[in-house]
C-alpha positions as CSV (number, residue, x, y, z in Angstrom):
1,X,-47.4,44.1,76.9
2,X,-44.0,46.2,77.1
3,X,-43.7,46.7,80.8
4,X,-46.0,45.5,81.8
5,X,-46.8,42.9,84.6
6,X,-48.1,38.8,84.0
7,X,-48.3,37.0,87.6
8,X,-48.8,33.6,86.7
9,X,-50.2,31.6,89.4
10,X,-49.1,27.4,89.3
11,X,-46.8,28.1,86.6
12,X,-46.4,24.8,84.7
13,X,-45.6,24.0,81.8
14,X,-48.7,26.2,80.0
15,X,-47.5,29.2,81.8
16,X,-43.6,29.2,80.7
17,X,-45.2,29.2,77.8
18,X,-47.3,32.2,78.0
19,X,-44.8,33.9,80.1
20,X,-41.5,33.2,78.0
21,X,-43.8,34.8,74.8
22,X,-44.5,37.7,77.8
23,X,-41.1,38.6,77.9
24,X,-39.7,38.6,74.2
25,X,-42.6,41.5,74.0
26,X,-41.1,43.3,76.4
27,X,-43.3,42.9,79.7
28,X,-42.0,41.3,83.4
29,X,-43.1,37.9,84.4
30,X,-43.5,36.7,88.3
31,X,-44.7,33.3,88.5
32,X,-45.9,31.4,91.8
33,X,-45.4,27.5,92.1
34,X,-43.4,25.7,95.0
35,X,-40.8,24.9,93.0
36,X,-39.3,27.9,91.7
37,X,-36.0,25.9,90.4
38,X,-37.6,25.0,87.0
39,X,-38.6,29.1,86.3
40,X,-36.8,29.9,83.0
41,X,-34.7,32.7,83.6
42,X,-36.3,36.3,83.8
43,X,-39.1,34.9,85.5
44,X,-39.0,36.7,88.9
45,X,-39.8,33.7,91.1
46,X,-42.4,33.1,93.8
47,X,-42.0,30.2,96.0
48,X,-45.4,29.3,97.3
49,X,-48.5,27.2,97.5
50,X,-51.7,28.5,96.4
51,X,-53.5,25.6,98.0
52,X,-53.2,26.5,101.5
53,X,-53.3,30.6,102.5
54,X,-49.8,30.6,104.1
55,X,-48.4,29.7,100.6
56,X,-49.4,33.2,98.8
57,X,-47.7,36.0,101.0
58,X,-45.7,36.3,98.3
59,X,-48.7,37.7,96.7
60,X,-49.3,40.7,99.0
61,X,-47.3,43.4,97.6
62,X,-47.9,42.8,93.9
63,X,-50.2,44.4,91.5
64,X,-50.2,43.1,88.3
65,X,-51.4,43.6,85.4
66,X,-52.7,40.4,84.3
67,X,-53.3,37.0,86.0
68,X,-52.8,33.9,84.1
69,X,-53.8,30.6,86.9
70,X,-53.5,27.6,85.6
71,X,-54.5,25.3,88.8
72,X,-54.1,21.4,89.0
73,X,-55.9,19.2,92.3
74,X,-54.5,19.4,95.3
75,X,-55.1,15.5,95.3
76,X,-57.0,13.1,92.8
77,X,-60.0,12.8,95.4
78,X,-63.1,15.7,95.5
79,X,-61.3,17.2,98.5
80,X,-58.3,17.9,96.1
81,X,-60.4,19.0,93.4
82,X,-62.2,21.6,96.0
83,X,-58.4,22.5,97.2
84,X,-57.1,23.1,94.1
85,X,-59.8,24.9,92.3
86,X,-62.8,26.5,94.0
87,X,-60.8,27.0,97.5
88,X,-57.7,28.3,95.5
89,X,-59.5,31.2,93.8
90,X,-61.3,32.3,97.5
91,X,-57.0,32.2,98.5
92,X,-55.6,34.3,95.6
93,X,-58.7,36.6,95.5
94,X,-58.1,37.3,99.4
95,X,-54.8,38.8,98.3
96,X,-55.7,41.7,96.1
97,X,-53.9,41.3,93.3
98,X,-57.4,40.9,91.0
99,X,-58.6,44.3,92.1
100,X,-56.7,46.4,89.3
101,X,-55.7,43.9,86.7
102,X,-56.5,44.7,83.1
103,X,-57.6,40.7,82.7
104,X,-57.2,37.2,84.0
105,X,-57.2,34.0,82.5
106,X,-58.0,30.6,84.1
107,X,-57.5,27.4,82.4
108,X,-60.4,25.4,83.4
109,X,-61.5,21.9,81.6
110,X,-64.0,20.1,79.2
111,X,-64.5,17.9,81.9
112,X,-66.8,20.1,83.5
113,X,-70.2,18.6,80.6
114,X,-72.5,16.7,81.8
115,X,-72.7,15.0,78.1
116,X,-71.8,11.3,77.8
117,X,-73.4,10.3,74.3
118,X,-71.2,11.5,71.9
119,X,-72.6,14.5,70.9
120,X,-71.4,18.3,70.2
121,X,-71.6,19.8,73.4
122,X,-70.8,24.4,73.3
123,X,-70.4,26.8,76.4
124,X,-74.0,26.7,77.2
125,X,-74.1,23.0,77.6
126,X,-75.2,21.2,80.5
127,X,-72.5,20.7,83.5
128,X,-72.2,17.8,85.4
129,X,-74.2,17.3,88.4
130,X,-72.7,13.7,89.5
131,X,-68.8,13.8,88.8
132,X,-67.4,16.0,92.2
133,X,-64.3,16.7,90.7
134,X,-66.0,18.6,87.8
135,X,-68.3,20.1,90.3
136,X,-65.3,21.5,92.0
137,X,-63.7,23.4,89.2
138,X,-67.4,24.5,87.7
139,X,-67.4,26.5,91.3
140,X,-63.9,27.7,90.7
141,X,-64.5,29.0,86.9
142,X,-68.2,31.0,89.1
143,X,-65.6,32.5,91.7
144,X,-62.7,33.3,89.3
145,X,-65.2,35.3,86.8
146,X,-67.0,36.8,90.0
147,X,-63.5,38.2,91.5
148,X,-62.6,39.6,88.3
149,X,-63.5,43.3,88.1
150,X,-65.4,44.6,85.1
151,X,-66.1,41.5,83.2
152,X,-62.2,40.9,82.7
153,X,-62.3,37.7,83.0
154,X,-61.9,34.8,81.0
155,X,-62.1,30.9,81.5
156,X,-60.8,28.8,79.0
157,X,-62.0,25.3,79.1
158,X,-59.2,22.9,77.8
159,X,-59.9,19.6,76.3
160,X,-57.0,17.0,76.3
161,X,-53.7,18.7,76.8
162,X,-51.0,16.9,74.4
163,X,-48.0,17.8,72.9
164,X,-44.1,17.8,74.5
165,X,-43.8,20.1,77.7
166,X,-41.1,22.3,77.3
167,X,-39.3,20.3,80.4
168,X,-40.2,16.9,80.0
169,X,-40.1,16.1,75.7
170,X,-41.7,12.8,76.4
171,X,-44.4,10.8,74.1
172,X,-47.3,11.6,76.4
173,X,-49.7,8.7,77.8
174,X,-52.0,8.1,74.3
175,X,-48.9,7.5,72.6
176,X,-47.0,5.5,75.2
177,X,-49.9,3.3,75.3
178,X,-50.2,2.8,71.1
179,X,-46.1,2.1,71.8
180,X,-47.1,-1.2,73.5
181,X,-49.7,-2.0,71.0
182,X,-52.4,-1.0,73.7
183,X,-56.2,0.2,72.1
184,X,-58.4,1.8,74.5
185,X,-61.2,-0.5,75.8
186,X,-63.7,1.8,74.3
187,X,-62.3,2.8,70.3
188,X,-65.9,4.1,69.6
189,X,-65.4,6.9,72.5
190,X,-65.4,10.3,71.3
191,X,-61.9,12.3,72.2
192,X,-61.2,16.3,71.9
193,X,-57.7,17.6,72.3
194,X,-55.8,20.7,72.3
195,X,-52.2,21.2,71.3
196,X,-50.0,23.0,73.9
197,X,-48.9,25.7,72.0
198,X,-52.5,25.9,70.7
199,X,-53.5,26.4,74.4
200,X,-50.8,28.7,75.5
201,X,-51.3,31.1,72.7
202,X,-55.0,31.3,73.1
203,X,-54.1,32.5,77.0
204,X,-51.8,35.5,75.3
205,X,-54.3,35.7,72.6
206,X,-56.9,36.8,75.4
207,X,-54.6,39.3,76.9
208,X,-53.7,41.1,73.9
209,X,-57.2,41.6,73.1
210,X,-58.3,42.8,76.8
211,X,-57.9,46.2,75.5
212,X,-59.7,46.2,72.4
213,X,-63.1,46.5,71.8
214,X,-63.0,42.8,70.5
215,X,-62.0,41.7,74.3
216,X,-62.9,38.1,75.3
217,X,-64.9,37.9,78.3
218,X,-66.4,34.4,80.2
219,X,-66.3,31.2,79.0
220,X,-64.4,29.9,76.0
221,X,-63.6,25.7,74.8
222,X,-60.1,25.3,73.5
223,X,-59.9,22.7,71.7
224,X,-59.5,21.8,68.0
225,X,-61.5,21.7,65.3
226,X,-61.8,17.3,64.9
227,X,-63.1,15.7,67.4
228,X,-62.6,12.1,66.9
229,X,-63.4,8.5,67.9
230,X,-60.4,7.7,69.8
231,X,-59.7,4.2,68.0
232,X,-60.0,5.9,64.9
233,X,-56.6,8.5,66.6
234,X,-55.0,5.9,68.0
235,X,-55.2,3.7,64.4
236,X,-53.9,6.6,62.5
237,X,-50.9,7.3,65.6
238,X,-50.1,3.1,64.6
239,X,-50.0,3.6,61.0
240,X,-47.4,6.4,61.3
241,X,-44.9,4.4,63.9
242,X,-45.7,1.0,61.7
243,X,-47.2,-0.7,64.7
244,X,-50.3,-2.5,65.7
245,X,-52.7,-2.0,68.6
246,X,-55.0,-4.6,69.7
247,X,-58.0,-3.9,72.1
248,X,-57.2,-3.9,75.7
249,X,-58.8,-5.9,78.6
250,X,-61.4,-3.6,79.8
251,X,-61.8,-5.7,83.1
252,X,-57.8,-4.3,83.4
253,X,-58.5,-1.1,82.6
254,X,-58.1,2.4,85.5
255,X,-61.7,3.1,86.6
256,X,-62.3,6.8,86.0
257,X,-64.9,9.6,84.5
258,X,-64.2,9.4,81.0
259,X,-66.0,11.4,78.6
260,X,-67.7,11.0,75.6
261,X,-68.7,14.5,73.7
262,X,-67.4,16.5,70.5
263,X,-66.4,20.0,72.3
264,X,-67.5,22.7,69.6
265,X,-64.6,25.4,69.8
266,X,-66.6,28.5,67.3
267,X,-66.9,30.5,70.1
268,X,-63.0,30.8,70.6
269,X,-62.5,31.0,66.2
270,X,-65.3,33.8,66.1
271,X,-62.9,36.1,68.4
272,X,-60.3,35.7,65.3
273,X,-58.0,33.1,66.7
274,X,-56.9,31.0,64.7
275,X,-55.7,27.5,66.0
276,X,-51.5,26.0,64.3
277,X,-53.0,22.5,65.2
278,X,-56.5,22.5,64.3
279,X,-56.7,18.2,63.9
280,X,-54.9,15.7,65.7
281,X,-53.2,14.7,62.9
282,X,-51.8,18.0,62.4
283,X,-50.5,18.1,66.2
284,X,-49.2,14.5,66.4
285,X,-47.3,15.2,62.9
286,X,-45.2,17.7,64.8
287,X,-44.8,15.1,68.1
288,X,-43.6,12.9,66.4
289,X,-41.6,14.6,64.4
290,X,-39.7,15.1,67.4
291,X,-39.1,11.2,69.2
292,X,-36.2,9.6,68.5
293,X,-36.2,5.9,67.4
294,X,-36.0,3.5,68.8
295,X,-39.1,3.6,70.3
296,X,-38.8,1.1,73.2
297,X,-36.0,4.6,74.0
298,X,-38.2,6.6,75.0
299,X,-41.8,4.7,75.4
300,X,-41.2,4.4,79.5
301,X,-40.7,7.8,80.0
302,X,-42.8,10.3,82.2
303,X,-46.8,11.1,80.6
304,X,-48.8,14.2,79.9
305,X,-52.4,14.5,78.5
């Protein structure tokens, strides 16, 4: 990595992460997001919007060396979805910068399986047909491998996101909700989740092995190794804050795609990586580790995955 370029594009939370491990080994960071304020310092900033074209001419004189773009929707609707993901990576791509780079990373989602019975579901699963959000990024994760030059490219396919963000140390919405002694309508649902520094080092991971004849290529699942019924998480996230949960009003409850699938991550442990969090009991011992008590102190604050 020493000297060498990592543009991230939407530079959240996953990418600070990524980025800040960039620079202790020595390479240059330039991240893109609209606001540039909450860059960590070395970052060279980019103010800009990858949603719409006007928003990337901050793009036009780079060439880096590696991509990392880590896109959210532009809106919670299909159009967003389209915006954010398939029409984003037609943007970025128009720009040049993926016509040298050594790799690229996307961070897609588990969303994107069709399965809704509870059973292990691998890369070559069947995708959605019916949910257009997920039909949205599945045509970003074809462009973004197709733009890539010489197979660099690598889509990594994120179950839950949990875990503090670097900005925001909050409890996150699964354990906000066991705070108020909430169960999810559906305890028998199966749930897959990723740690964020599990995620984040999986994108560096990747990189450092572009070079290498052991270079990742396509699709990959991150997530850890225990899927689980999500009463059976949200039991176990009780017993450690000495609450109880009782079983929410479903007729209440948000209508959304939920789904319901163990994500197999062999694919991803084959390469060699090896995963810090590989249960959820493992990831929420070191969350929780880190909220103060009270709880009521900090249950109303901001969410994550």
């Amino acid at each position: 990595m020493k000297s060498e370029q990592l543009l991230i594009i939407g530079c959240g939370d996953i990418g600070i992460r990524v980025g800040l491990k960039w620079l202790d080994c020595g390479g240059s960071v330039s991240a893109l997001r609209r606001n540039v304020s909450a860059l960590p310092h070395g970052f060279a900033p980019l103010e800009g919007d990858y949603t719409i074209d006007a928003g990337l001419h901050a793009l036009r004189d780079l060439s880096p060396d590696y991509i990392l773009f880590t896109p959210l929707p532009a809106g919670r609707d299909p159009a967003g979805y389209q915006r954010g993901y398939a029409e984003a990576v037609g943007r970025i791509a128009h720009q040049g910068v993926f016509d040298c780079v050594k790799a690229a990373v996307m961070v897609s989602s588990t969303r994107v399986y069709a399965e809704q019975q509870g059973v292990w579901v691998d890369e070559s699963a069947e995708l959605t047909k019916t949910d257009d959000a997920a039909l949205a990024i599945i045509e970003a994760e074809k462009r973004f491998l197709a733009v890539t030059p010489n197979q660099r490219g690598v889509v990594l396919r994120a179950s839950g996101i949990y875990g503090s963000a670097l900005n925001n140390p909050n409890m996150g919405m699964l354990l906000q909700r066991v705070s108020r002694g909430e169960r999810a309508a559906d305890p028998t649902r199966m749930s897959n989740r990723i740690h964020r520094d599990d995620l984040a080092r999986a994108v560096t991971f990747a990189f450092e092995r572009s070079t290498s004849n052991a270079a990742l290529d396509g699709i990959y699942n991150c997530s850890d190794s225990e899927p689980a019924p999500i009463g059976e998480v949200e039991t176990w996230l009780a017993q450690q804050l000495d609450l109880e949960v009782s079983p929410r009003d479903s007729t209440k409850a948000s209508i959304s795609v939920r789904g319901n699938r163990r994500v197999a991550n062999q694919r991803l442990l084959a390469t060699g990586f090896k995963l810090t969090y590989p249960t959820y009991r493992d990831g929420y011992a070191e969350v929780l580790s880190g909220i103060p008590r009270p709880l009521s102190d900090v249950a109303c604050r901001g969410s994550d995955a």
